[in-house]
ROTITOR-859511 format. One line per field, with one value per atom (N, C-alpha, C): x, y, z. Coordinates in Angstrom, 2 decimals. Example, Ala and Ser with C-alpha at 12.3 -4.5 7.8 and 13.67 -1.06 7.14 Angstrom:
! ROTITOR-859511
u (13.19 / 12.30 / 13.20 / 12.85 / 13.67 / 12.90)
v (-5.69 / -4.50 / -3.30 / -2.25 / -1.06 / 0.03)
w (7.80 / 7.80 / 7.80 / 7.08 / 7.14 / 7.87)
! end
This chain:
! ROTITOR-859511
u (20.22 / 18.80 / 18.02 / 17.11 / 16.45 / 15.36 / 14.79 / 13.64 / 13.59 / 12.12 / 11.10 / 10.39 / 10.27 / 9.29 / 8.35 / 6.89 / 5.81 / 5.53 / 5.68 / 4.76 / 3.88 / 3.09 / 2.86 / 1.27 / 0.46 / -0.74 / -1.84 / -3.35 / -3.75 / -5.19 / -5.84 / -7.02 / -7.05 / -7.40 / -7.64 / -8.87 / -9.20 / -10.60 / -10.63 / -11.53 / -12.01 / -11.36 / -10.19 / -9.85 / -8.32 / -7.86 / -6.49 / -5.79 / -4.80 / -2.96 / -2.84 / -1.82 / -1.23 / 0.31 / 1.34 / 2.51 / 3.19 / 3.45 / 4.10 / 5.32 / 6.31 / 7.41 / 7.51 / 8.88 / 8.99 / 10.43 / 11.21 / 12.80 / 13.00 / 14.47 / 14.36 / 16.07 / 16.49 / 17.98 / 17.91 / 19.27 / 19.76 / 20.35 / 20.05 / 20.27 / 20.75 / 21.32 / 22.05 / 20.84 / 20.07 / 18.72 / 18.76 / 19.53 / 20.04 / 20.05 / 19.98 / 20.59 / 18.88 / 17.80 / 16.46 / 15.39 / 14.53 / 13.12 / 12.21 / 11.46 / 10.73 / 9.24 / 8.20 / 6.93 / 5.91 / 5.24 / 4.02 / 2.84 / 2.24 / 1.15 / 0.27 / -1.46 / -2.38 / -3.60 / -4.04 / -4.89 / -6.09 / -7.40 / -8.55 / -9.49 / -10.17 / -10.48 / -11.82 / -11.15 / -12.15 / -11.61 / -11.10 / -10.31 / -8.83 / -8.07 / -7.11 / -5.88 / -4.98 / -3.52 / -3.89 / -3.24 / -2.97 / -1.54 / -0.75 / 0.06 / -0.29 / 0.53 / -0.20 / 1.14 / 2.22 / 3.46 / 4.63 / 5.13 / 6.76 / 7.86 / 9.31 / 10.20 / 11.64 / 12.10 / 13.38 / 14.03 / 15.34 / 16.55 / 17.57 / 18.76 / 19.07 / 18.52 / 17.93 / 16.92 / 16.04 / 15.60 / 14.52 / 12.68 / 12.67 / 11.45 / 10.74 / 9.33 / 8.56 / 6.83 / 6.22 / 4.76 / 3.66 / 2.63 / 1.21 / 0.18 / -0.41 / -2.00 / -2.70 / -3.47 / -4.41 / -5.21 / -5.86 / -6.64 / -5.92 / -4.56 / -3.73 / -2.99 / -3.12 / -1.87 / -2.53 / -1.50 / -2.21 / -2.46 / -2.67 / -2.51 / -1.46 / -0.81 / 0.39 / 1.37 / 2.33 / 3.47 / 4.76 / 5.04 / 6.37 / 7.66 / 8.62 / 9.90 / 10.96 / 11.96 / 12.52 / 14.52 / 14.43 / 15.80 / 17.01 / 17.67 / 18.84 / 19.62 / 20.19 / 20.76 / 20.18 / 18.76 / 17.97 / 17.55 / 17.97 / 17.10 / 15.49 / 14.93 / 13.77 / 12.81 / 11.56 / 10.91 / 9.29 / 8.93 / 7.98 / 6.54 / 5.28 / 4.33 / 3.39 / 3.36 / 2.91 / 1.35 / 0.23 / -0.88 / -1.68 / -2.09 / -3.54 / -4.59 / -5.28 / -7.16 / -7.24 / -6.72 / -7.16 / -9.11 / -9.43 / -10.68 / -10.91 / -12.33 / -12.67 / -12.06 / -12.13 / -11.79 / -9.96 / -9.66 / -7.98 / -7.67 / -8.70 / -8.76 / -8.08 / -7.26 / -6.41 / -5.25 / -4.31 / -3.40 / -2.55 / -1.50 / -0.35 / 0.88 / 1.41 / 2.85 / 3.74 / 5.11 / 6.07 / 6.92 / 7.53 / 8.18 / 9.07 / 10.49 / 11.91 / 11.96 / 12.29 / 12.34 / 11.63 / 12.01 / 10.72 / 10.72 / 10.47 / 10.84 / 9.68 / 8.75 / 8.04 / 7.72 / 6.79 / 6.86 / 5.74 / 5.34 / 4.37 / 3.04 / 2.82 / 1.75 / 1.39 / 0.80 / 0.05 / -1.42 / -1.93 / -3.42 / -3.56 / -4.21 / -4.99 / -6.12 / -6.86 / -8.94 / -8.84 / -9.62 / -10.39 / -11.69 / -12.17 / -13.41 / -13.63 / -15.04 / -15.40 / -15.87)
v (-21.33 / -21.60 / -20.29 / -20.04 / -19.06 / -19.11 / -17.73 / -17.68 / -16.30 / -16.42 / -14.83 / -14.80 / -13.83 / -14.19 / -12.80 / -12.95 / -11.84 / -11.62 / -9.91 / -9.28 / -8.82 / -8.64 / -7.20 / -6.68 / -7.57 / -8.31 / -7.87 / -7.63 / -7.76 / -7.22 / -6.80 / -6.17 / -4.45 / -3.71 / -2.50 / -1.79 / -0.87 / -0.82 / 0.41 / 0.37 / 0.95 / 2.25 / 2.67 / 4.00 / 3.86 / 2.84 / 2.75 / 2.05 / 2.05 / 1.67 / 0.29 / -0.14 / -1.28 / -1.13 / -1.26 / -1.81 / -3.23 / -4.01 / -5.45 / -5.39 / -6.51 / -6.41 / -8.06 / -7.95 / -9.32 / -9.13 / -10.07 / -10.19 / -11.47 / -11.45 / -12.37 / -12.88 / -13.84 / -14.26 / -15.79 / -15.67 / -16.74 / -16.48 / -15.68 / -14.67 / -13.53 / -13.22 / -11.78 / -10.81 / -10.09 / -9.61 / -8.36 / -7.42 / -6.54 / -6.42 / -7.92 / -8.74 / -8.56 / -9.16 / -9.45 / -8.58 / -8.72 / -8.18 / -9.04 / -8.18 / -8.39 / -8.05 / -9.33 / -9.10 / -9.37 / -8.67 / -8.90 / -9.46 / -10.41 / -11.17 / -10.83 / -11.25 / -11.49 / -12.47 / -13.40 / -14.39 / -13.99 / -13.84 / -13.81 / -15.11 / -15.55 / -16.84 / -17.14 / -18.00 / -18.16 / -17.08 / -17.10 / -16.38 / -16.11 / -15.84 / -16.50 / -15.55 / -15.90 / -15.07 / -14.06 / -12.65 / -11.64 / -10.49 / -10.70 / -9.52 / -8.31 / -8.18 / -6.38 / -5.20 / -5.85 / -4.70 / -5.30 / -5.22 / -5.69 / -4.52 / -4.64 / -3.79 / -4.40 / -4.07 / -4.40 / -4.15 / -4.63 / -4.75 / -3.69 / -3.28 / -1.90 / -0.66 / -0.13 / 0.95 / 0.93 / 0.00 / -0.24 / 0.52 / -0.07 / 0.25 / -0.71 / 0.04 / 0.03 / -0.24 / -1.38 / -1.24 / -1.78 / -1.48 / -1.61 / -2.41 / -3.25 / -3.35 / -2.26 / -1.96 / -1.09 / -0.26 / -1.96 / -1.66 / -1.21 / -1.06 / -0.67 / 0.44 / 1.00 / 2.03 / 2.97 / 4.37 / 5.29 / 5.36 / 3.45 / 3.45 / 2.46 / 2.16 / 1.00 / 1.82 / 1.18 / 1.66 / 0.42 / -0.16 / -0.93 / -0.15 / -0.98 / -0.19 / -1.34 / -1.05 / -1.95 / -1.33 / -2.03 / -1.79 / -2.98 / -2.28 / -3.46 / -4.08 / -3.41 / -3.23 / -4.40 / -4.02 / -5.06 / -6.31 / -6.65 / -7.39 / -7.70 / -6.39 / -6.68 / -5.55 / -6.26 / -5.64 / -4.91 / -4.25 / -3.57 / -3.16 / -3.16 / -2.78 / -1.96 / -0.46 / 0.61 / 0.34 / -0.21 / -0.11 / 1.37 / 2.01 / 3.10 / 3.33 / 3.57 / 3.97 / 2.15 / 1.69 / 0.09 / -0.09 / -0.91 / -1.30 / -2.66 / -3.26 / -4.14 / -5.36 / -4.79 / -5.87 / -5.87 / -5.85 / -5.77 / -6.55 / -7.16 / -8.30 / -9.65 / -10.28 / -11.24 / -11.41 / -12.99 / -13.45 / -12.56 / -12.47 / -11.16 / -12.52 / -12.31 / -13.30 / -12.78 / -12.59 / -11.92 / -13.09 / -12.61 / -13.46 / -12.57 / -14.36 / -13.88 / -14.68 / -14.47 / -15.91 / -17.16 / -17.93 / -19.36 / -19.38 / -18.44 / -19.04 / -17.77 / -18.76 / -17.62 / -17.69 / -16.69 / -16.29 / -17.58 / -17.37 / -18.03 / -17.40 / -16.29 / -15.23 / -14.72 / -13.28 / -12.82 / -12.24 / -12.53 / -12.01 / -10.86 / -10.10 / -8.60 / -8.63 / -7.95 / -8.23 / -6.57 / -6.46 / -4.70 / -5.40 / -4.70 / -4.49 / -3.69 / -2.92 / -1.98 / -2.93)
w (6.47 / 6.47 / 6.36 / 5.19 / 4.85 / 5.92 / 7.11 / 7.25 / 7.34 / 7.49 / 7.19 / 8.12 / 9.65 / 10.23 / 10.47 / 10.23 / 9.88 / 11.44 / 11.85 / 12.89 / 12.63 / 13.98 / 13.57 / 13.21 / 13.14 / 12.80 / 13.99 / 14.01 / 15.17 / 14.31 / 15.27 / 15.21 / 14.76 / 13.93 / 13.90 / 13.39 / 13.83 / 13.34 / 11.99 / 11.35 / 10.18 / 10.30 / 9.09 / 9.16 / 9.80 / 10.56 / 11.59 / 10.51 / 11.47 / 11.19 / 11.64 / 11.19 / 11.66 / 10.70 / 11.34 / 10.62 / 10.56 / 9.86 / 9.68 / 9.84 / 10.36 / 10.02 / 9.69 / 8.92 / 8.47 / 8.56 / 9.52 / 9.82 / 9.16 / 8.20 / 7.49 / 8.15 / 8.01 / 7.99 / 6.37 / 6.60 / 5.55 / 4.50 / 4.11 / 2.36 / 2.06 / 1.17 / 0.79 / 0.70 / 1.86 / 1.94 / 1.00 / 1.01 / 0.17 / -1.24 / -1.57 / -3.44 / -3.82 / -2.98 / -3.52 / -2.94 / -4.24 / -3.95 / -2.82 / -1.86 / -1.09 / -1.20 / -1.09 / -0.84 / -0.31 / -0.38 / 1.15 / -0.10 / 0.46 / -0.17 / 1.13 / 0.50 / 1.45 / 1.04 / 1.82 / 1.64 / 2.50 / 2.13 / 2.87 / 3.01 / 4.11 / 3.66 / 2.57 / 2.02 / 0.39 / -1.00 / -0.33 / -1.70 / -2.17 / -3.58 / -3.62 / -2.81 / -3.35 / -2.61 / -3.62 / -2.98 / -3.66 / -3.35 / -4.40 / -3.91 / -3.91 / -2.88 / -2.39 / -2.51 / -2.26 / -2.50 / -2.28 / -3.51 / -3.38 / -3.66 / -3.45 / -3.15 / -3.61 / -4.68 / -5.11 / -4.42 / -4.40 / -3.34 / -4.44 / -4.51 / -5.33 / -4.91 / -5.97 / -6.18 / -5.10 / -4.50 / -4.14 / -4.68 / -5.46 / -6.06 / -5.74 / -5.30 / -4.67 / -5.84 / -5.69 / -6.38 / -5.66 / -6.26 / -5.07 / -5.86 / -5.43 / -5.51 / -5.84 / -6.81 / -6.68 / -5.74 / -5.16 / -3.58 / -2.28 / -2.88 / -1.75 / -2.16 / -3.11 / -3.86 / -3.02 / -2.25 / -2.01 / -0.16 / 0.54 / 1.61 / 2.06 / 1.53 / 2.15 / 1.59 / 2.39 / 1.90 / 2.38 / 1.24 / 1.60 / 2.08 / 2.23 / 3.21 / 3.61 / 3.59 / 4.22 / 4.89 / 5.51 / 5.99 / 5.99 / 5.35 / 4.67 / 5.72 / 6.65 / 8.14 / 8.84 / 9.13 / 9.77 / 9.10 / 7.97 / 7.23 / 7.33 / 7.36 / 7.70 / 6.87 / 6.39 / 5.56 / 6.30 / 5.91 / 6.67 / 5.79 / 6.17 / 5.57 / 6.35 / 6.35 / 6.78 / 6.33 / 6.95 / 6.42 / 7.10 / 6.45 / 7.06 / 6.45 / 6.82 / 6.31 / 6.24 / 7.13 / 6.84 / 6.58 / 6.18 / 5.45 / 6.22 / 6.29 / 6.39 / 5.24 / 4.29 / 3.03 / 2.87 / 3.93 / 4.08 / 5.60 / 5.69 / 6.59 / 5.89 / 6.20 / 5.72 / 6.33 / 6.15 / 6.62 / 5.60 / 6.40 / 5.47 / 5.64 / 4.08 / 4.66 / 3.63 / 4.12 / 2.90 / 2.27 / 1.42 / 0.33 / -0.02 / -0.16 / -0.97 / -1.24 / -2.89 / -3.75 / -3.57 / -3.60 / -2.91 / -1.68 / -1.13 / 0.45 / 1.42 / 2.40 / 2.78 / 4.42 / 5.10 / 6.15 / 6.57 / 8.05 / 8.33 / 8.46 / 8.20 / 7.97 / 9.63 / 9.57 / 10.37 / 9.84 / 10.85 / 10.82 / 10.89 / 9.86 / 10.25 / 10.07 / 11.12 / 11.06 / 11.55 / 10.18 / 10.28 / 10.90 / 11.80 / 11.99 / 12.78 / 13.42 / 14.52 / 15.63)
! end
C-alpha cells in the first residue's frame, strides 16, 4: 500500500523558513520522481519542484527557483522541501506526489 505523508507545515512570517517532509512507504522510492505541488484557495494546483529518482535532478517553479530547494533521501524514503525568504503568496496547502498517488497536504500561511 502506497502512502505519502506531508510535514512540516505551519505558520512563518515574511522572509522565514519552513522545511516539509514527506515520508513515503509502498514503492521502489529510489526508481521515481518526487513532487511537491501547492494549492492556494481559489486558485489552481501548481507544481513547485520535482526531483528524479537516479540522477536526481532537481526543477523549480519560477516563483520558487532561487528559494526552495527540493532534496530527498533514498534511505529514508522521504522527500523534503527547504522553503526560505518565504512570501505571503507561498501561502498554500503543500502536498507531494509519486506517480498517481498523493499526500494529504500541509498547510503553510506566510503572514506577519
Amino acid at each position: 500500500q502506497v502512502q505519502l505523508v506531508e510535514s512540516g507545515g505551519g505558520l512563518a512570517q515574511p522572509g522565514g523558513s519552513l522545511r516539509l517532509s514527506c515520508a513515503t512507504s509502498g514503492f521502489a522510492f529510489s526508481d521515481y520522481a518526487l513532487i511537491w505541488h501547492r494549492q492556494a484557495p481559489g486558485k489552481e494546483r501548481e507544481r513547485v519542484a520535482s526531483i528524479t529518482g537516479g540522477a536526481q535532478i532537481s526543477r523549480y517553479a519560477d516563483s520558487v527557483e532561487g528559494r526552495f530547494t527540493i532534496s530527498r533521501d533514498n534511505a529514508k524514503k522521504t522527500v523534503y522541501l527547504q522553503m526560505n525568504d518565504l512570501k505571503p503568496e507561498d501561502t498554500a496547502m503543500y502536498y507531494c506526489n509519486a506517480m498517481n498517488y498523493w499526500g494529504q497536504g500541509t498547510q503553510v500561511t506566510v503572514s506577519s
